[in-house]
N, C-alpha and C positions, 0 to 999 in steps of 0.2 A: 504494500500500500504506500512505503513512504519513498520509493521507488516510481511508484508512475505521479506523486506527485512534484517530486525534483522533474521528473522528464517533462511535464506539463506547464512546473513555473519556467526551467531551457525554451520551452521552445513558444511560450510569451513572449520571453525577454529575449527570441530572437526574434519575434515579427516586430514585435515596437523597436527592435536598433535599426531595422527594415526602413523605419518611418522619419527619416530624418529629417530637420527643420526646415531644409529649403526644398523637399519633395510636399510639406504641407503649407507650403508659400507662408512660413510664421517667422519676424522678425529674428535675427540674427542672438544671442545672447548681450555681446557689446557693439549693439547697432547704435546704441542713443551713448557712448563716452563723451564727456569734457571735450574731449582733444576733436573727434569729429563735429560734435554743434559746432566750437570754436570757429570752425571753417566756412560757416554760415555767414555771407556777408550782407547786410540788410542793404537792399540799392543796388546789390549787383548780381547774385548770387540767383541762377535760375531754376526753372522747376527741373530742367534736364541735370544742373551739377549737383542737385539738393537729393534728388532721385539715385543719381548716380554713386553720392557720399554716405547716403541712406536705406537706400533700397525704395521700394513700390509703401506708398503708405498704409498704412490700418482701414484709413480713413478718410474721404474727400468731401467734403462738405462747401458748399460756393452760395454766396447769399449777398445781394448787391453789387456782383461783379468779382467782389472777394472770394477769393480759394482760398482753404481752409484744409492744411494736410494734417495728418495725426498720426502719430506713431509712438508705440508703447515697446518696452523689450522683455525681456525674463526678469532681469531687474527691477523693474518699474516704472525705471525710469522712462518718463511721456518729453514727448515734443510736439508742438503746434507750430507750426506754418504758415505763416499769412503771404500771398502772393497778389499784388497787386493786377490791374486789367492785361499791363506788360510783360505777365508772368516771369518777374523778377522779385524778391522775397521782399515783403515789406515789413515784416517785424516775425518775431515767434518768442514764445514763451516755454522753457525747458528747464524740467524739475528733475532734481538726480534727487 
């Protein structure tokens, strides 16, 4: 009995290692560090380098013209987005 159920929890614990974070499009573990928002330049900085520094967001929300990106990680840590009409970054707010 305690044999098929080691064989049982093996071969869980090999379909979920199966399941890896960028096969279920979920944000990176240290997608949101310091050092990467740092690189975020309000005024210059666009959806293509923001996407590119970031990955694909959580979240897109656009209300007045404003896009609204949203990205959260393992950590918790969250970032928001704001991208003006010229799809150049016009401010964000990021909590570690």
């Amino acid at each position: 009995m305690q044999t098929k159920k080691i064989l049982m929890l093996t071969a869980v614990m090999a379909l979920l290692s199966a399941c890896s974070v960028e096969h279920l499009n979920l944000p990176v573990p240290n997608a949101l560090s310091r050092e990467k928002v740092a690189q975020l330049v309000v005024g210059k900085s666009t959806k293509a380098e923001t996407e590119g520094l970031l990955g694909k967001p959580l979240d897109v929300l656009v209300i007045d013209g404003v896009e609204r990106h949203f990205y959260k990680d393992f950590n918790l840590r969250a970032l928001h987005v704001e991208f003006g009409k010229d799809g150049v970054v016009s401010g964000y707010k990021y909590s570690d």
